[in-house]
C-alpha positions as CSV (number, residue, x, y, z in Angstrom):
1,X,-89.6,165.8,74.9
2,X,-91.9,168.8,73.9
3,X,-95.4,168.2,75.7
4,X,-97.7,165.8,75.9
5,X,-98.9,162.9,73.9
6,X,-100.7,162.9,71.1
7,X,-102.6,160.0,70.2
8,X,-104.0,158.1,67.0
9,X,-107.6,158.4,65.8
10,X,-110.3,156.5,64.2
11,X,-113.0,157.7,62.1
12,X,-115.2,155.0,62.6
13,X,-118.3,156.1,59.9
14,X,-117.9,159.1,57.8
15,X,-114.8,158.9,55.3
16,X,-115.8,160.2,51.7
17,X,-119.4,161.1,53.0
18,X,-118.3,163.7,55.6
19,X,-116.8,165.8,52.2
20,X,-119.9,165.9,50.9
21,X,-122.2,166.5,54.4
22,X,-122.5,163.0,55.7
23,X,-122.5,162.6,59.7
24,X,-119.0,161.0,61.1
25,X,-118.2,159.7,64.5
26,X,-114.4,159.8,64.7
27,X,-112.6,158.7,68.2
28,X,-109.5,158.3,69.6
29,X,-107.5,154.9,69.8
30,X,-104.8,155.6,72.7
31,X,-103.0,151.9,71.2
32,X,-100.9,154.8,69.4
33,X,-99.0,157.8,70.1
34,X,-96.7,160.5,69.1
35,X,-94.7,163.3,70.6
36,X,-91.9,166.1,69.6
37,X,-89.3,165.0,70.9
38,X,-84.8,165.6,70.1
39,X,-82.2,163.1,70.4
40,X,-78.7,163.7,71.0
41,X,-77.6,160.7,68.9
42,X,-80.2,160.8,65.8
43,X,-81.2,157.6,64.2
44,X,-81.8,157.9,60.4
45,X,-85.5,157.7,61.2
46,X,-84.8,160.4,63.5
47,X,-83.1,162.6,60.4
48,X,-85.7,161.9,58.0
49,X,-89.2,163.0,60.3
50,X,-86.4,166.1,61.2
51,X,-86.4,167.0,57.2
52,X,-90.0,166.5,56.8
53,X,-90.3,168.8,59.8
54,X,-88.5,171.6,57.9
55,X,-90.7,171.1,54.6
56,X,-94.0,171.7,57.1
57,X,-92.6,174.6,58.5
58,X,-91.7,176.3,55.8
59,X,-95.2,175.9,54.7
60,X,-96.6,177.0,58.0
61,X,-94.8,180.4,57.7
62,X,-96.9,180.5,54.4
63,X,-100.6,180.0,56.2
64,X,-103.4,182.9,56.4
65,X,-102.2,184.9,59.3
66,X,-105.6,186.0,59.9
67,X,-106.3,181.9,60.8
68,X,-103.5,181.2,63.1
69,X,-99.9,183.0,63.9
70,X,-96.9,180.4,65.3
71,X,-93.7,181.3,67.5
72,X,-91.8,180.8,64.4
73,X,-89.0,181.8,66.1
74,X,-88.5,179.2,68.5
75,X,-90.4,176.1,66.0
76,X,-87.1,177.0,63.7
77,X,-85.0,176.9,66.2
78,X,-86.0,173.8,67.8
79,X,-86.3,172.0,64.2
80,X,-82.5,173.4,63.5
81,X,-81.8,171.7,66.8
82,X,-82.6,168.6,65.0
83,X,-86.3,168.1,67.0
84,X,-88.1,165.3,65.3
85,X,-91.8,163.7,65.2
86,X,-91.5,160.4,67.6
87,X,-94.4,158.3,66.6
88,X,-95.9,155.0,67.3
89,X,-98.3,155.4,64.7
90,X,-98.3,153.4,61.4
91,X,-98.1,155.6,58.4
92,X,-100.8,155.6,55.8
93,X,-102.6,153.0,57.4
94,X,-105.9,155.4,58.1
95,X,-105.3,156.4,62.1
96,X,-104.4,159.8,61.4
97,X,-100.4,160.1,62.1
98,X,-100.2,163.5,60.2
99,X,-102.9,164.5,62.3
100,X,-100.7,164.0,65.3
101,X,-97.9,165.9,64.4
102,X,-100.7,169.0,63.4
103,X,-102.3,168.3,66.8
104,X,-98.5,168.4,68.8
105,X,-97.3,171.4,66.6
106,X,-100.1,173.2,67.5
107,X,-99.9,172.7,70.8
108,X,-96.6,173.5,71.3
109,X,-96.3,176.8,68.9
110,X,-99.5,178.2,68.2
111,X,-100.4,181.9,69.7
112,X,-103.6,182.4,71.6
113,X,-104.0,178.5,71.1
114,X,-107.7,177.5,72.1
115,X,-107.4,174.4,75.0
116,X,-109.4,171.5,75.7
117,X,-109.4,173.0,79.2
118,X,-111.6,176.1,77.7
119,X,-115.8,175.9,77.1
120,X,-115.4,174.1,73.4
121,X,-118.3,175.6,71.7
122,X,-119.5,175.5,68.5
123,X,-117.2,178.2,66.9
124,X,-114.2,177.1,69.0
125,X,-114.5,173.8,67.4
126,X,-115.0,174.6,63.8
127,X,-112.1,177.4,64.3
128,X,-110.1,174.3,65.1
129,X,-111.2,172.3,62.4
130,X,-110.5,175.2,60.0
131,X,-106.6,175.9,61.2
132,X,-106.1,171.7,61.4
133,X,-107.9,171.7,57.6
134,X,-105.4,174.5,56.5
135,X,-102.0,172.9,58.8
136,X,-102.7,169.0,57.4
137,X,-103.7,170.2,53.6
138,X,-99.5,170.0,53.5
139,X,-99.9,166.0,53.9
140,X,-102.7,165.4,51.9
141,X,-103.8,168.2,49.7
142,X,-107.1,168.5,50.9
143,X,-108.1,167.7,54.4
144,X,-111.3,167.8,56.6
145,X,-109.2,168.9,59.6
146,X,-110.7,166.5,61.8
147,X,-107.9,163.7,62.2
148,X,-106.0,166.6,64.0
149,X,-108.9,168.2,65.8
150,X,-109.3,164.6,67.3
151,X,-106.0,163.9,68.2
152,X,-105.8,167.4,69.8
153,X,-109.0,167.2,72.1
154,X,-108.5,163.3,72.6
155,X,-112.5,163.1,72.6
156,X,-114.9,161.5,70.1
157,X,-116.5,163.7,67.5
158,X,-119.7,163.8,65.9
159,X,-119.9,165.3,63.0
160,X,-123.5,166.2,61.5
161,X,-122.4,168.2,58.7
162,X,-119.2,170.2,57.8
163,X,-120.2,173.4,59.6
164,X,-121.9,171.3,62.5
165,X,-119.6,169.5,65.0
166,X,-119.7,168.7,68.2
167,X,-117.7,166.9,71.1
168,X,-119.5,163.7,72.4
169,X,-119.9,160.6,74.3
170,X,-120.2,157.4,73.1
171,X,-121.5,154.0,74.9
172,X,-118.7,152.7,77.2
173,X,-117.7,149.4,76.4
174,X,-118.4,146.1,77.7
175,X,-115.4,144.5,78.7
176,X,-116.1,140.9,77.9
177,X,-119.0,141.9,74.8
178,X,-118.8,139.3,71.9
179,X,-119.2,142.1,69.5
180,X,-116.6,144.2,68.5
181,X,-115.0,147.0,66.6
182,X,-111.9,145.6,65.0
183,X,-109.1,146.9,62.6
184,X,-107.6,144.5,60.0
185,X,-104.1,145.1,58.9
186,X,-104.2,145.1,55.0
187,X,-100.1,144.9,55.5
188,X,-100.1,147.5,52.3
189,X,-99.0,151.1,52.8
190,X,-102.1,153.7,51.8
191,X,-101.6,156.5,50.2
192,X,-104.8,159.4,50.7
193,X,-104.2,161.7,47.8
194,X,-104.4,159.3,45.0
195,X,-107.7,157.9,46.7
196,X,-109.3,161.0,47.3
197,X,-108.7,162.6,43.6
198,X,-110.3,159.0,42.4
199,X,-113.4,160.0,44.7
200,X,-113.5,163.6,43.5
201,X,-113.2,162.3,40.0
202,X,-116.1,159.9,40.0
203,X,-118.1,162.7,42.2
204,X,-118.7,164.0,38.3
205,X,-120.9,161.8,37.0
206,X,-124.7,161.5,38.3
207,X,-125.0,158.2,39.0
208,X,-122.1,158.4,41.9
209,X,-123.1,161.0,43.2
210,X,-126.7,159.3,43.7
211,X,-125.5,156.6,45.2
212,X,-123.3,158.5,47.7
213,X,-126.8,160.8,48.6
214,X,-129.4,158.0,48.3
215,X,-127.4,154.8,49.6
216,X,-123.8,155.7,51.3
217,X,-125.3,158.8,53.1
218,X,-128.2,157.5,54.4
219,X,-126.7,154.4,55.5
220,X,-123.3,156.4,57.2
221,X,-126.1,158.6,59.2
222,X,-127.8,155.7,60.1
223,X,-124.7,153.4,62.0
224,X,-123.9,157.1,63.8
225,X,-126.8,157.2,64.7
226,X,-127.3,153.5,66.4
227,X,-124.2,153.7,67.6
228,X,-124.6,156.6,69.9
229,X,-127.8,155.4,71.0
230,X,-126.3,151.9,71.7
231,X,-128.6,150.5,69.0
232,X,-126.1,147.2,67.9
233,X,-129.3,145.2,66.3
234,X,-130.1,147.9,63.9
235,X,-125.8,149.5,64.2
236,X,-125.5,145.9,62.4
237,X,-128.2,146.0,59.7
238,X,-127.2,149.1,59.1
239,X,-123.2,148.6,58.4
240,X,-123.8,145.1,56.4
241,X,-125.7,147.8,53.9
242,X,-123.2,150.2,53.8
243,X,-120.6,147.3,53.9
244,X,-122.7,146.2,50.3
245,X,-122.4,149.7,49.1
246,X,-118.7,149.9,49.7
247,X,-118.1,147.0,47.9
248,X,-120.0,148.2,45.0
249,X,-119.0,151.3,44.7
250,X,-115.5,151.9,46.0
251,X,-114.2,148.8,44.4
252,X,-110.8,150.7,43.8
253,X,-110.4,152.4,47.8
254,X,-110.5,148.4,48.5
255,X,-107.1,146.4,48.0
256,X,-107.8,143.9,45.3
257,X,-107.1,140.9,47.5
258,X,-109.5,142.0,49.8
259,X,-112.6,142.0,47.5
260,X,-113.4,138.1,48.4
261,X,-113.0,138.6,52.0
262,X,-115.1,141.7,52.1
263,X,-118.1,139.5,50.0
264,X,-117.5,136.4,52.0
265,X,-118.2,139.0,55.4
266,X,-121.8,139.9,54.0
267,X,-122.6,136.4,52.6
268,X,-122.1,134.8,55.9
269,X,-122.9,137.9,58.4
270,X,-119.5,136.6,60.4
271,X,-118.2,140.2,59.9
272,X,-118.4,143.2,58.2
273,X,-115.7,145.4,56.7
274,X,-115.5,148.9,55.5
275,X,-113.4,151.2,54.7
276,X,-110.9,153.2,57.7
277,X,-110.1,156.8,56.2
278,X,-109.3,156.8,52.9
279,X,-108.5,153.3,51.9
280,X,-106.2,151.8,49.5
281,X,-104.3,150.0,52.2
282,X,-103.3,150.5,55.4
283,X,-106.3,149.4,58.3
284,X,-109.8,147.9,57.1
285,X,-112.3,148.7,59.9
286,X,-114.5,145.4,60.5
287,X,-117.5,144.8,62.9
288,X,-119.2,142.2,64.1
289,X,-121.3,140.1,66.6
290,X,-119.0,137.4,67.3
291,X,-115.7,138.5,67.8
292,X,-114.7,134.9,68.3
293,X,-116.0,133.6,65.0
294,X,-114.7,137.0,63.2
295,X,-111.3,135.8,64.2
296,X,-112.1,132.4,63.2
297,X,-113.0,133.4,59.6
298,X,-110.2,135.9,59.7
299,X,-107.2,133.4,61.4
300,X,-104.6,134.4,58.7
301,X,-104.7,138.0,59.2
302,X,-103.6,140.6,62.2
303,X,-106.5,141.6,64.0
304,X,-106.8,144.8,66.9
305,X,-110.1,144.8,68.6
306,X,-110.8,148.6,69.4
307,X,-114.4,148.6,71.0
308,X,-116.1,145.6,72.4
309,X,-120.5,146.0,72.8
């Protein structure tokens, strides 16, 4: 096994809004995990992350040099020797498993890497962010960076804007708290590229783009904002709004069976959902006060609580 692990990340507030400037509070969920790792006896599993590996490194020898530089040398090598991504961590479900394999291939190859062990300021973070952008933009065509930067550092991130970031702590939990965090499995495979060209498509006409300023925005900054101050009466208000505006407006990020459950949250404030990365499957991130009667009104569907207040 090639270093250490790298885990899973949620972005709890932020997705669509941080491409345009929104805040974002993204945090690591250690329930998953991945490492490089070979095998002497390959599974087919095994063979197919191994040919994935050899697509994403012959884009890496293609990167701005003047970005990052890799011991391409020994990454080839190790790839030819049939090295493979070993991952716990559902794909297209919205916790960042491409971000993983950035995070441990960095790690691993990168010259004059920058460590979590180093003073992260400002620059070293957003330097980061920029190399992660340019590494994971072979997954998804466009990326923020920040699923990887998360998984690398293994600490919650608050972003205020796209050339603001910072590393941060967030209210530990209470153990036994009746409210919760929580993801939802949608049980359907989400795919980010389709999702975000729909986004960028209906970023072209003015009334979107109102509604993500004047409603998703403001409401985004606002949960970020409660949460880190440990605000849950006004963290609550605050997501049932941009729960409202999700449904509204992002009608097509939300799997079509979903769209009753999502109203039915609002209508009777048992839980509220929103949307975990890019949507179109995968995880639906939920909140509520009553973690007990969430799961109640939610019985015939898998729920992981990831944060109890």
């Amino acid at each position: 096994m090639k270093g250490p692990l790298f885990y899973s990340k949620i972005l709890l507030f932020g997705e669509y809004g941080i491409i345009k400037d929104s805040k974002g509070l993204s945090i690591p969920y250690n329930f998953y995990n991945g490492a490089l790792k070979t095998d002497k006896n390959p599974s087919e599993a095994t063979l197919k992350s191994n040919e994935n590996l050899k697509r994403f490194v012959a884009y890496l020898e293609k990167i701005n040099p003047e970005l990052v530089t890799f011991d391409m040398d020994a990454l080839k090598s190790d790839v030819d020797a049939g090295m493979y991504f070993d991952s716990s961590i559902p794909q297209g479900y919205g916790v960042g498993s491409s971000g993983a394999l950035v995070a441990a291939i960095y790690y691993n190859y990168a010259h004059n890497k920058i460590t979590v062990l180093e003073n992260l300021t400002r620059e070293k973070l957003l330097t980061l962010k920029s190399i992660f952008s340019e590494m994971e933009s072979f997954f998804h065509g466009k990326s923020s960076g920040l699923d990887p930067l998360n998984s690398y550092l293994s600490i919650p991130i608050l972003i205020n804007s796209k050339d603001n970031i910072e590393a941060t702590g967030i209210p530990s939990q209470k153990v036994d708290g009746k409210g919760a965090v929580f993801l939802l499995d949608s049980g359907i495979i989400g795919e980010t590229a389709p999702m975000v060209s729909i986004f960028m498509e209906n970023m072209k006409q003015e009334g979107f783009r109102n509604m993500l300023k004047d409603q998703f925005i403001k409401h985004t900054d606002a949960c970020v904002d409660d949460f880190l101050k440990g605000d849950i009466k006004s963290l609550f208000k605050n997501t049932k709004r941009l729960s409202k505006v999700v449904l509204n407006n992002f009608k097509p990020m939300i799997p079509v069976q979903f769209h009753e459950l999502w109203k039915k949250g609002i209508e009777t404030n048992e839980y509220y959902l929103k949307l975990c990365g890019s949507g179109g499957g995968g995880y639906i991130l939920g909140f509520t006060e009553d973690i007990h009667k969430a799961k109640h009104a939610l019985k015939d569907y898998k729920l992981e609580v990831v944060y109890n207040f």
